[in-house]
BAFI-3210 file (N, C-alpha, C; in Angstrom, 3 decimals, decimal comma, padded with zeros to 6 digits):
// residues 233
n [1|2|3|4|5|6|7|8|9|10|11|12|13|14|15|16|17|18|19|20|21|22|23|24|25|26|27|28|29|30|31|32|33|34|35|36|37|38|39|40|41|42|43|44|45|46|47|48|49|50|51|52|53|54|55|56|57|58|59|60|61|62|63|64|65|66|67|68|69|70|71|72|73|74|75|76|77|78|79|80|81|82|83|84|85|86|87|88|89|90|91|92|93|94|95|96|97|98|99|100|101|102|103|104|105|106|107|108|109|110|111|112|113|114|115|116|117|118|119|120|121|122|123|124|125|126|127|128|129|130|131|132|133|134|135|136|137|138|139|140|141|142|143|144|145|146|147|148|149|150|151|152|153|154|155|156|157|158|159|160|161|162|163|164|165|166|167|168|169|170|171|172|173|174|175|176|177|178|179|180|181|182|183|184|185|186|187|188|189|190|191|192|193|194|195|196|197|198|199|200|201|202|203|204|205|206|207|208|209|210|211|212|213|214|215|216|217|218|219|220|221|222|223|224|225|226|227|228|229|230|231|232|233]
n.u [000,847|000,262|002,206|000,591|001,002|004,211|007,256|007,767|005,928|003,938|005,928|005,765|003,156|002,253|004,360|003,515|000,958|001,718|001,375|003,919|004,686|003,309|005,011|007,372|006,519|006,057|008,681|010,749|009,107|009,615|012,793|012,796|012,591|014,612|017,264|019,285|018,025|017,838|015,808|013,967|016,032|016,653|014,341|013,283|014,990|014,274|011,807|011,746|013,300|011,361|009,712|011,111|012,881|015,896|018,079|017,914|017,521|019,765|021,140|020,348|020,793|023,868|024,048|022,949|025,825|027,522|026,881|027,489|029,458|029,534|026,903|024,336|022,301|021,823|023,848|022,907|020,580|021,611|022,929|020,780|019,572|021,399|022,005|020,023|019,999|022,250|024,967|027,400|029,900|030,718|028,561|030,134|031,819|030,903|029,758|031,865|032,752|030,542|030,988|033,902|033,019|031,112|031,910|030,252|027,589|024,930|023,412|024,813|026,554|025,548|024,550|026,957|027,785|026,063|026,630|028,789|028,150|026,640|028,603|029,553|031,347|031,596|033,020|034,214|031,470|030,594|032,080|031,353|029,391|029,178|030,363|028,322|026,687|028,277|027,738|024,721|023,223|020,503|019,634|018,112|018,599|021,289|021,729|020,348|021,997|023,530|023,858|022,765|025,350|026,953|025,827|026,201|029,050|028,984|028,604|026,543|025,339|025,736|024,592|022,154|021,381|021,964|020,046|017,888|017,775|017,418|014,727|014,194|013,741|012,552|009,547|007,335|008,639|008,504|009,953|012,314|011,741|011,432|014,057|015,588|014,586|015,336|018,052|018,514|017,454|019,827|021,910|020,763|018,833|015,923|013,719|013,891|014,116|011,435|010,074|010,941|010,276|007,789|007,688|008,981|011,189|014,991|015,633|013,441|013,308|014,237|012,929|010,281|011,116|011,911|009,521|008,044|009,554|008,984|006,399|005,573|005,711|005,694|007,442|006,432|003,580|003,434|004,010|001,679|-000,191|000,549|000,004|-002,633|-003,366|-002,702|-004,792|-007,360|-006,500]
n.v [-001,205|002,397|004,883|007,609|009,650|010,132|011,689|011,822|011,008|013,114|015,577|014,491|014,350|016,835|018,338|017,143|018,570|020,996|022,923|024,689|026,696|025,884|023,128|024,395|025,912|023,401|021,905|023,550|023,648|021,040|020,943|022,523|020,637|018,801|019,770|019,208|017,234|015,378|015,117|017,018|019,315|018,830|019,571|021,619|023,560|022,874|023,698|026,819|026,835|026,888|028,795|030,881|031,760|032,463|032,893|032,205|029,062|028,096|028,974|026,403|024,730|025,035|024,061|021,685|020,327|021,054|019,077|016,477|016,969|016,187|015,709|015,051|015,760|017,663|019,504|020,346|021,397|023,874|024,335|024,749|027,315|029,138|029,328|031,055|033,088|034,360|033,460|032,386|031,292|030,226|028,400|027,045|025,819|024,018|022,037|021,465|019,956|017,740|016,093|015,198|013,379|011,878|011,702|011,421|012,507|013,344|015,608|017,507|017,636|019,048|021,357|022,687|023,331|025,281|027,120|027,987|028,909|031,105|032,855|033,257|031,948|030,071|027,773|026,667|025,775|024,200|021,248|020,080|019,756|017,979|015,756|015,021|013,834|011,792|009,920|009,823|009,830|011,138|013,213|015,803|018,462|018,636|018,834|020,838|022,899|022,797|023,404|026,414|027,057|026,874|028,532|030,945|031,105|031,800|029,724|028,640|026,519|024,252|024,442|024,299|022,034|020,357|021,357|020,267|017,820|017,902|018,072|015,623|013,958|015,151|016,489|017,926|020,376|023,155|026,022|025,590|025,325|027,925|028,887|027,740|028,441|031,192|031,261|030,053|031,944|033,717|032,718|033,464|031,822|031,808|030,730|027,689|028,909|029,544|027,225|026,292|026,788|026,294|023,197|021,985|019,148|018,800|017,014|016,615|019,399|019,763|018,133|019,351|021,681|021,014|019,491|021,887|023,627|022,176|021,971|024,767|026,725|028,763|028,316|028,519|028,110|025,606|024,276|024,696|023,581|020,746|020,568|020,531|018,557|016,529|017,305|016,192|013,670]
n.w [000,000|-000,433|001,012|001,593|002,814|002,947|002,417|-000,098|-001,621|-001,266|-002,077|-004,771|-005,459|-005,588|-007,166|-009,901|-009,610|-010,367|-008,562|-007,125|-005,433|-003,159|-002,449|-002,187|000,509|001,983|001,905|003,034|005,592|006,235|006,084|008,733|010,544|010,132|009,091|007,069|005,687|002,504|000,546|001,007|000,580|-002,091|-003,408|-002,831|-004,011|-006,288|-006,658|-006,282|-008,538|-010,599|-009,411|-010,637|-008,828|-008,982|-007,496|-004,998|-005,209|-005,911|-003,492|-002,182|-003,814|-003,146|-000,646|-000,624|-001,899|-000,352|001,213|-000,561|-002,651|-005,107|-006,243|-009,109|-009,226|-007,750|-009,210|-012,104|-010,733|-010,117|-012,323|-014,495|-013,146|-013,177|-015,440|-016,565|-014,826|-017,064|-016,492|-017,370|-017,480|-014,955|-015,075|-016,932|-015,669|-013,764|-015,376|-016,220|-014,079|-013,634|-016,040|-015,437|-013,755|-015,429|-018,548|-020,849|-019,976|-021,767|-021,635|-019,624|-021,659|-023,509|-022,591|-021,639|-024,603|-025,009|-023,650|-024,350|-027,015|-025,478|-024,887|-027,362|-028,227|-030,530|-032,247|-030,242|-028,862|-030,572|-030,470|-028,459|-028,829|-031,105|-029,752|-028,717|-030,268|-031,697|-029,379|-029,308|-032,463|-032,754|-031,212|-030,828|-029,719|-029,703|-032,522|-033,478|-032,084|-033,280|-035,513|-035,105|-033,663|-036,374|-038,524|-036,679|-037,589|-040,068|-041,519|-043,350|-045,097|-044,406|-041,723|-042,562|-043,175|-040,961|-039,479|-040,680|-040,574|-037,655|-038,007|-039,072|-037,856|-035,347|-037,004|-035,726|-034,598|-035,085|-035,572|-036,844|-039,564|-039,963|-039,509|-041,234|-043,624|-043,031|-042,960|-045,562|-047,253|-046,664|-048,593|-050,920|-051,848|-052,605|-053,467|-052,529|-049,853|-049,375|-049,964|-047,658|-045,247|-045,226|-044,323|-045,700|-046,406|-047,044|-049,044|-050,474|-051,868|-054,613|-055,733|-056,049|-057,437|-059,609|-061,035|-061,106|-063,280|-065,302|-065,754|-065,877|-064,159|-061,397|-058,097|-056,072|-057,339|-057,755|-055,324|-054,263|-056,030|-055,768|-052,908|-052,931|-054,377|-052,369|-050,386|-051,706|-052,215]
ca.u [000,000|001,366|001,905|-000,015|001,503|005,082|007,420|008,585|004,564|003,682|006,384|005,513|001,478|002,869|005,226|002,844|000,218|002,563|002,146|005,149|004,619|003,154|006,122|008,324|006,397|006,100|009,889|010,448|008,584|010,501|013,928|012,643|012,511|015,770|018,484|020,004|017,277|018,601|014,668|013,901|016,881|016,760|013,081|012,739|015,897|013,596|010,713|012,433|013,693|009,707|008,660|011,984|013,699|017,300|019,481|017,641|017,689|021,468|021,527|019,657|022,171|025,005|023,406|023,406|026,721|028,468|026,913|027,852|030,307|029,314|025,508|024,612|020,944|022,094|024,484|021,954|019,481|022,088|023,491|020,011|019,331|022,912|021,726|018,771|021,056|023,253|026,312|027,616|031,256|030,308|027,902|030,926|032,599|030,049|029,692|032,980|032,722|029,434|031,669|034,859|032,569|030,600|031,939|029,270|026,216|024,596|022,030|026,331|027,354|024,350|024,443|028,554|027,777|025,012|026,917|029,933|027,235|026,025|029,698|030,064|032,086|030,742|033,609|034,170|031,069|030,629|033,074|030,612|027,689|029,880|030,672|027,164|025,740|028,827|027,103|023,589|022,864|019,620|019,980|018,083|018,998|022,799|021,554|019,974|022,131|025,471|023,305|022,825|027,038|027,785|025,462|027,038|030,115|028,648|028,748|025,064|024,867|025,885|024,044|020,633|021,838|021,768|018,443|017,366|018,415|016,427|013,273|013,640|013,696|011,173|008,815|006,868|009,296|008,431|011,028|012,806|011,290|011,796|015,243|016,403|014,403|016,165|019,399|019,056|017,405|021,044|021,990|020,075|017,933|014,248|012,761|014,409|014,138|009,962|009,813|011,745|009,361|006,199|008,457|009,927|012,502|015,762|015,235|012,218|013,244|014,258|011,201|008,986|011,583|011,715|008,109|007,882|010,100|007,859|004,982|006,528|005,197|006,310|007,634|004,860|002,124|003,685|003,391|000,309|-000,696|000,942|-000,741|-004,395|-003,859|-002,970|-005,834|-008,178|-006,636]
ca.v [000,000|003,716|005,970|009,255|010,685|009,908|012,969|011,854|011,031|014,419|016,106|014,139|015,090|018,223|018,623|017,474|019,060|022,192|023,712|025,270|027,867|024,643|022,584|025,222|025,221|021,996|021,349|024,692|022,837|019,825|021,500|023,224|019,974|018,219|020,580|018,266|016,427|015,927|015,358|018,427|020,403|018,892|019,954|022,956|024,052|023,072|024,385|028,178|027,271|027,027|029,815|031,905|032,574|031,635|033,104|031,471|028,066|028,207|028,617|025,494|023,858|024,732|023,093|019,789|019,956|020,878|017,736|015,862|017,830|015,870|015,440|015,581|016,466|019,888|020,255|020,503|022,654|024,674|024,949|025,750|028,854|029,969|029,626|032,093|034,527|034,533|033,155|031,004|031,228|029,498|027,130|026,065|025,468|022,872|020,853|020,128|018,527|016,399|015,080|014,339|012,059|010,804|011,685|010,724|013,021|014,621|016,865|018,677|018,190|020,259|022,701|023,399|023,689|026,360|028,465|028,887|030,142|032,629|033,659|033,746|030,385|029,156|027,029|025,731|024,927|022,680|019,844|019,430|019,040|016,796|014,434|014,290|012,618|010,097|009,614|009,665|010,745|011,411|013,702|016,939|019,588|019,024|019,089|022,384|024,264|022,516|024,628|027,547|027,664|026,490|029,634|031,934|030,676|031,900|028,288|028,380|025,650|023,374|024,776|023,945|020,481|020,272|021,610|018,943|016,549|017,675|018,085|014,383|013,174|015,552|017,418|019,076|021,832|024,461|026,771|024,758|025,981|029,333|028,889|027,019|029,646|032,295|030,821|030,025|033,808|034,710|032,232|033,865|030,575|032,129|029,117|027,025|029,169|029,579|025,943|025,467|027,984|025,915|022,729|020,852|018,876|019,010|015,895|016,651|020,378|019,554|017,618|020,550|022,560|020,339|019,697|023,397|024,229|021,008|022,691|026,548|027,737|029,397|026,993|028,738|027,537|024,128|023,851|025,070|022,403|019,499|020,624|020,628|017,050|015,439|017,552|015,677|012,061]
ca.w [000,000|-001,023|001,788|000,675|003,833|003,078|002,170|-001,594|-002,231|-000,991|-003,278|-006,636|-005,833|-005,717|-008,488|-011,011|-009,530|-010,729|-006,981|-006,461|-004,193|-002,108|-002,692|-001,569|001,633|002,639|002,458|003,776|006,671|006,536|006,547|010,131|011,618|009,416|008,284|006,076|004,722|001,165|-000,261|000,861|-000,174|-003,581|-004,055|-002,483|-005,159|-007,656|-006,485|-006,457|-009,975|-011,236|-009,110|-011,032|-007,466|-009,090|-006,394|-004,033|-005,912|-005,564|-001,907|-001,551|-003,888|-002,579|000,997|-001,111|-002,149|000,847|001,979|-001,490|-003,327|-006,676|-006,454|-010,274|-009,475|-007,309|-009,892|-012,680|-010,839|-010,110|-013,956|-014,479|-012,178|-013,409|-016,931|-016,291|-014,359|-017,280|-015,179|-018,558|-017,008|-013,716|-015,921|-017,721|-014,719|-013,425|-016,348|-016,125|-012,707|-014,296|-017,057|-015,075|-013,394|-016,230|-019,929|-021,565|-019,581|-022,493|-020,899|-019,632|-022,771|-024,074|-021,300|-022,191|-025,716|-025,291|-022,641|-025,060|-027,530|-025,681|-024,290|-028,528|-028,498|-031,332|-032,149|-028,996|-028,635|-031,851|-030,334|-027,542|-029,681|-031,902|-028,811|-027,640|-031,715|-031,308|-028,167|-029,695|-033,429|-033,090|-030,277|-031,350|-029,373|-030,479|-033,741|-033,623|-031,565|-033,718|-037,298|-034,587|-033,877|-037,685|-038,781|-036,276|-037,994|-041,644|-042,817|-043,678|-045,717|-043,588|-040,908|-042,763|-043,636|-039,143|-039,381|-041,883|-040,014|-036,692|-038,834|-039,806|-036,230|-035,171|-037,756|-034,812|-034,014|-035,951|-035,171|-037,488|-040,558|-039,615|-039,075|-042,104|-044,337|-043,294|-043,643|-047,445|-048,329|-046,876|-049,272|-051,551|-052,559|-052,692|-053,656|-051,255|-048,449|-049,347|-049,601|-046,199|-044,436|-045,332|-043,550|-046,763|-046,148|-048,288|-050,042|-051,227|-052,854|-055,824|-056,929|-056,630|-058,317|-061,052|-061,122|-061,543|-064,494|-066,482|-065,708|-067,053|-063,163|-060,313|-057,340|-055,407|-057,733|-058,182|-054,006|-053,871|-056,575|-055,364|-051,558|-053,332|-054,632|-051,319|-049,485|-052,420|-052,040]
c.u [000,881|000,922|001,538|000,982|003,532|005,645|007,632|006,865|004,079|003,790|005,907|004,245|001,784|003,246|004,104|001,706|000,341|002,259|003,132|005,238|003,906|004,142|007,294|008,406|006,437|007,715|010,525|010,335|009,747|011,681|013,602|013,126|014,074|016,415|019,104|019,381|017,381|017,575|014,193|014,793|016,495|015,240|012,778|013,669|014,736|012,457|010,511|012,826|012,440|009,539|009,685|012,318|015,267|018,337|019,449|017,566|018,950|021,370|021,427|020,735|023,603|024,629|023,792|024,821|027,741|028,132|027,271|028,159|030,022|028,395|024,839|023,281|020,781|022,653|023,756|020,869|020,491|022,885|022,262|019,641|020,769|022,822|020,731|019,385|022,192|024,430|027,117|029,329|031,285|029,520|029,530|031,750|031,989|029,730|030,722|033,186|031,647|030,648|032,782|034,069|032,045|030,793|031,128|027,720|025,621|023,993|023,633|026,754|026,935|024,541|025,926|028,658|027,036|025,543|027,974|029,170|027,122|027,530|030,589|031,629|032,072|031,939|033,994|032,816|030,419|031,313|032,372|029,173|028,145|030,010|029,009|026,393|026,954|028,000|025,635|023,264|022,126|019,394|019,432|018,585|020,691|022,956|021,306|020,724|023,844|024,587|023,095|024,415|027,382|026,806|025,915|028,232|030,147|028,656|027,120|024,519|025,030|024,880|022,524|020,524|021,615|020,403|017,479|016,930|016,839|015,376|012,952|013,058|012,470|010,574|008,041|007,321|009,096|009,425|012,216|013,135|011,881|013,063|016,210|015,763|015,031|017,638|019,474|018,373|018,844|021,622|021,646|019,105|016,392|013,813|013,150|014,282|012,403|009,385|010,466|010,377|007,823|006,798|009,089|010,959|013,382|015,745|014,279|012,436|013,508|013,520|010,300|009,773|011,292|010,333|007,803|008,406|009,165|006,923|004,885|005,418|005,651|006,671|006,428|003,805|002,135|003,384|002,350|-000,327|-001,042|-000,046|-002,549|-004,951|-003,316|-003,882|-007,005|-008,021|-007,176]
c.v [001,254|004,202|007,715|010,076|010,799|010,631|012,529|011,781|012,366|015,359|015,751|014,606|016,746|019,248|018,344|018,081|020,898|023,113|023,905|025,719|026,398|024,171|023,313|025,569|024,579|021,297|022,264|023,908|021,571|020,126|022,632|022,340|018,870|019,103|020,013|017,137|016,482|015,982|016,217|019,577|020,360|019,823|021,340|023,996|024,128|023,707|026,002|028,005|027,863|028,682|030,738|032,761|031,770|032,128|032,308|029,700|028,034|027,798|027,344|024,395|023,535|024,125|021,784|020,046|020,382|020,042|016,368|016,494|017,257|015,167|015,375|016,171|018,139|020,541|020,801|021,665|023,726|025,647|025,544|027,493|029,800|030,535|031,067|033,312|034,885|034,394|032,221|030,773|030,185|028,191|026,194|024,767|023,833|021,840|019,989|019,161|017,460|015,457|014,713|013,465|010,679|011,613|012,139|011,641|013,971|015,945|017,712|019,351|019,149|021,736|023,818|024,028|025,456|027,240|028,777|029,446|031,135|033,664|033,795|033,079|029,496|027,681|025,996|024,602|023,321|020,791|019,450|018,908|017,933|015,327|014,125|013,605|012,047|009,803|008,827|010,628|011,270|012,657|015,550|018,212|019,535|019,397|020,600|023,112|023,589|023,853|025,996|028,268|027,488|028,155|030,856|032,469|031,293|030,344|027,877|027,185|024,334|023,542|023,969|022,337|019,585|020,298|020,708|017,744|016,158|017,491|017,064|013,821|014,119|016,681|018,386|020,541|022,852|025,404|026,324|025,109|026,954|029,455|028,461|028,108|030,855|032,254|030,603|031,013|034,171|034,070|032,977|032,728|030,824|030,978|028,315|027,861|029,597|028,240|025,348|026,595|026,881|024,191|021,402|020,644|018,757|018,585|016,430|018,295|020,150|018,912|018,326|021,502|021,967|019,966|020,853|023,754|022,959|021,553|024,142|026,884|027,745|028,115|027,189|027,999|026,415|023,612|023,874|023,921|020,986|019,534|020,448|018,920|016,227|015,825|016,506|014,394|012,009]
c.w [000,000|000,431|001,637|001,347|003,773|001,986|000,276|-002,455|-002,411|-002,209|-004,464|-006,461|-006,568|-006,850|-009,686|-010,882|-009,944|-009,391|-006,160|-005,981|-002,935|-001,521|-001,966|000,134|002,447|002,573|002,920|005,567|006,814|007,175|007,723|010,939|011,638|008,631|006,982|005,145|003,190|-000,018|-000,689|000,775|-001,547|-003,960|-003,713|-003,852|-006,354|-008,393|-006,719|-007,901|-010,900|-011,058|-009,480|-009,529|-007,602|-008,386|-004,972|-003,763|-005,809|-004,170|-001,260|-002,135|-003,899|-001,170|000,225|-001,428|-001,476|001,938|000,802|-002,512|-004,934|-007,243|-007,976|-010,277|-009,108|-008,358|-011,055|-012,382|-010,874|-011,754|-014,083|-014,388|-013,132|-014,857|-017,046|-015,792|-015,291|-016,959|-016,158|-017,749|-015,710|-014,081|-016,421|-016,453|-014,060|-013,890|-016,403|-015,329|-013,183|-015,179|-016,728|-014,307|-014,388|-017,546|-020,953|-021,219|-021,119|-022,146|-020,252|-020,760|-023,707|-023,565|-021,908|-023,214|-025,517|-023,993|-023,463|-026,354|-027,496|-024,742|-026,225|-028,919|-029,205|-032,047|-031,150|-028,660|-029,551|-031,048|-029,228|-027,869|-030,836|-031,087|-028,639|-029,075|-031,733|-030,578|-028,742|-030,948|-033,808|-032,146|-030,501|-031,295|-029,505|-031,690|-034,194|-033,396|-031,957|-035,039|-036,114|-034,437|-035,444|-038,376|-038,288|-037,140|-039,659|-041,818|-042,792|-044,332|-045,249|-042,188|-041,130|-042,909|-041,712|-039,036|-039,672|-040,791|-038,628|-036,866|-038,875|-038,294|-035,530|-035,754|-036,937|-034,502|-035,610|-036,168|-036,429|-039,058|-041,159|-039,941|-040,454|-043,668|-044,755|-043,793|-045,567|-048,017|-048,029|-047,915|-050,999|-052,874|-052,578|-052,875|-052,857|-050,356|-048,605|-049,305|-047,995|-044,615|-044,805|-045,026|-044,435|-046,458|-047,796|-049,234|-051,048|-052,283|-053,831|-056,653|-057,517|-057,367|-059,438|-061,730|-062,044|-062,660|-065,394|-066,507|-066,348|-065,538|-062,669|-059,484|-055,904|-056,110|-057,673|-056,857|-053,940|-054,860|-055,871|-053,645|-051,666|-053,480|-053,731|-050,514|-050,506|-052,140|-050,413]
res [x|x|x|x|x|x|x|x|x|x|x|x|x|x|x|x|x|x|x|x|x|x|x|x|x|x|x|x|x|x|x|x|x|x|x|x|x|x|x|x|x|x|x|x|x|x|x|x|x|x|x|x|x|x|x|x|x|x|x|x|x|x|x|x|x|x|x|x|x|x|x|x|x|x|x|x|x|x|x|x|x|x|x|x|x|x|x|x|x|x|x|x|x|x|x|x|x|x|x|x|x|x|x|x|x|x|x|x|x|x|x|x|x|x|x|x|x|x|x|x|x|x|x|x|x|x|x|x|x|x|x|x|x|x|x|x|x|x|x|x|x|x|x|x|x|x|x|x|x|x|x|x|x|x|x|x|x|x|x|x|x|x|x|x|x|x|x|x|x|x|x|x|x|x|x|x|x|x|x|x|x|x|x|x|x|x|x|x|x|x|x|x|x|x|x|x|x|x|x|x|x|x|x|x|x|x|x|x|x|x|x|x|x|x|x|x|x|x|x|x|x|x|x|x|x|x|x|x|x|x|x|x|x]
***
């Protein structure tokens, strides 16, 4: 039988019940009666991350890790919060302690990548979004944010070729579109970057181009065709 009343039940009601200002309470409470309770350190950290109190989210995880100097869950909220405060220098710093433990963490190797980004590292951070698809090639958010540094970089065409990629693995993200559009107007590919905006993948451009010049029409009309006769089948 589950104990409703028992503190980790409590928290998960909690947490997905998205009551954070609760949550924050009730281990709040806890840590009155247990200083060191490491349930309620971790959660209350996390709880302040939700409710955007990231200085205060810190405090809680430095408590865990001057009781376990290489916690990877404090360390995490804490990259977090740090991320949000802009702190990418101190981020970097932290990741590294994750990955001299474990190599291999992607969700670091992500984190590393996208703080030398926005410290305008765009080289640097490539070789960490490179390790983490050895790791896993399907791996989106390396994907994206390797065509976000390779675009920084001018190498646009490679960049969209990243983009591609994430699209295949997941067509949902929209953002995507957007993103690989603009890159080939700098290109200056109009037709490719109007077909990448309505969420064609690469493969597939050159059909409707070619389509289009057989037909003697635009690569607009030829989409708009080809989109009429799969709304009909």
């Amino acid at each position: 039988m589950v104990d409703l009343l028992d503190p980790s039940n409590v928290i998960t009601r909690m947490f997905n019940a998205q009551k954070y200002g609760e949550l924050y309470e009730y281990c709040k409470n806890l840590l009155e009666k247990i200083p060191n309770d490491m349930v309620a350190l971790q959660n209350i950290s996390l709880s302040l991350i939700y409710l955007k109190k990231f200085d205060e989210a810190i405090i809680y995880c430095n408590k865990v890790l001057e009781i376990r100097n290489s916690d990877t869950y404090a360390l995490k909220n804490k990259i977090y919060a740090l991320e949000n405060l802009k702190k990418h220098e101190q981020v970097l710093e932290l990741c590294q302690i994750i990955l001299t433990h474990d190599s291999k963490d992607i969700w670091a190797l992500n984190s590393m990548g996208l703080s030398l980004n926005e410290l305008n590292r765009h080289q640097d951070a490539l070789k960490f979004y490179d390790t983490t698809l050895i790791i896993d090639p399907n791996d989106v958010t390396a994907l994206m944010n390797k065509a976000i540094s390779l675009s920084h970089l001018g190498k646009y065409r490679d960049a969209v070729s990243y983009y591609d990629m994430a699209q295949i693995i997941n067509p949902k993200l929209k953002e995507i579109h957007l993103a690989k559009s603009r890159l080939l107007d700098k290109l200056g590919m109009s037709d490719d970057a109007f077909l990448a905006a309505q969420g064609v993948l690469n493969k597939d451009m050159e059909k409707i181009k070619n389509n289009a010049k057989e037909n003697k029409c635009s690569v607009f009309n030829q989409f708009c065709q080809e989109e009429f006769e799969k709304l009909n089948k």
